[in-house]
N, C-alpha and C positions, 0 to 999 in steps of 0.2 A: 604288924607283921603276923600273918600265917603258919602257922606248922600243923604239919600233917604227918601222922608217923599210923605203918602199917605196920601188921602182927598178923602174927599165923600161920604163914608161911613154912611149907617143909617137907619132906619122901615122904611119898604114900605112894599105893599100888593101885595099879589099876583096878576102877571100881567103887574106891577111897569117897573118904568125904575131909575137907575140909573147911575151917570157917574161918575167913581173914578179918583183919578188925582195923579201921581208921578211926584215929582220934584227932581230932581237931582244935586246936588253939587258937589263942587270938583272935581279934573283930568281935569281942563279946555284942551279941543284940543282933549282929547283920545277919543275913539269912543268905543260903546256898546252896545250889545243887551239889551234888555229891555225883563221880564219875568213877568207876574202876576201869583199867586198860591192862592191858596184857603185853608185853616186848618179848618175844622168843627171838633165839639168836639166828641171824641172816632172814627175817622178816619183818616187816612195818611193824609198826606202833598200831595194836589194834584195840576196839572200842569193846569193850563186854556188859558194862550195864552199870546205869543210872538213876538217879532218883531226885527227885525236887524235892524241894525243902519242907513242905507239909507232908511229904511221904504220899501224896494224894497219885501220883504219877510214877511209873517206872517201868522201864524198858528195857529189857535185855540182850542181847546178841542174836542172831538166829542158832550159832553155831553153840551156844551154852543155853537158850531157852528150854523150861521143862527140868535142869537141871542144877543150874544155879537162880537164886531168890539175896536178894539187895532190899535190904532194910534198916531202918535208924531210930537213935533214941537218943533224945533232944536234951534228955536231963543228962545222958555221957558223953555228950556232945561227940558220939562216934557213929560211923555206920560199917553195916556189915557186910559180910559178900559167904552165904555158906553155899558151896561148892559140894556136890553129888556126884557121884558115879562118873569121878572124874578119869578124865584119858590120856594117853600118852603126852597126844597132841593139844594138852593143856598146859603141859609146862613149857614156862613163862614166866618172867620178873611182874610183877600182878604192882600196879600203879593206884594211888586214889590221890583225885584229882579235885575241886573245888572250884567251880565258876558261880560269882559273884552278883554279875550281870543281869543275868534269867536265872533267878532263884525257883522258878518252876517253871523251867525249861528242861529237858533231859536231852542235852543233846549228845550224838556221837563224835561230833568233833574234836580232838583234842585242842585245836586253836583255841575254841570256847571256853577253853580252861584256865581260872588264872595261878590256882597252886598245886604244888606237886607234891608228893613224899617220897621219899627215897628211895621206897619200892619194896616186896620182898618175894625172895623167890618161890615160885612151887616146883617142885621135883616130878612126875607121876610116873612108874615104873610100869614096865608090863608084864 
């Protein structure tokens, strides 16, 4: 079994910087991409940026490119999401996700994903 639990999450102002943090258990050995998502309330489940398992590949949203950076370290088996000069229209229940399959694949789909974490929120004020 998989667990995934997010951190970091919380108000900040417009401008703000914050840095969320997924930690991952279980499947000692297997290797994974790593997904963050965004849910804000009365809009889809949206995709903001990934990273394959050698860190070799990463992609991020158009709509947070230049302003968030997605990174990972294999010895705390977590990865990161630090968020910049962030906007209103960034708060959102902020997701990290884990697909199994294509360990160095980065994809945006959420299907492609096989774990989830509970999620946490970010606030951004203006």
């Amino acid at each position: 079994q998989v667990q995934l639990v997010e951190s970091g999450g919380g108000l900040v102002q417009a401008g703000g910087s914050l840095r969320l943090s997924c930690a991952a258990s279980g499947r000692p050995g297997s290797a994974y991409a790593l997904g963050w998502f965004r849910h804000a309330p009365g809009k889809e489940r949206e995709f903001v940026s990934a990273i394959s398992w050698s860190g070799g590949t990463a992609y991020s949203a158009n709509a947070v490119e230049g302003r968030f950076t997605i990174s990972r370290d294999h010895a705390k088996n977590s990865v990161y999401l630090q968020m910049n000069t962030l906007k209103p229209e960034d708060t959102a229940v902020y997701f990290c996700a884990a697909d199994f399959d294509l360990p160095e694949v980065t994809s945006t789909d959420f299907r492609e994903y096989d774990y989830w974490g509970q999620g946490t929120q970010v606030t951004v004020s203006s």
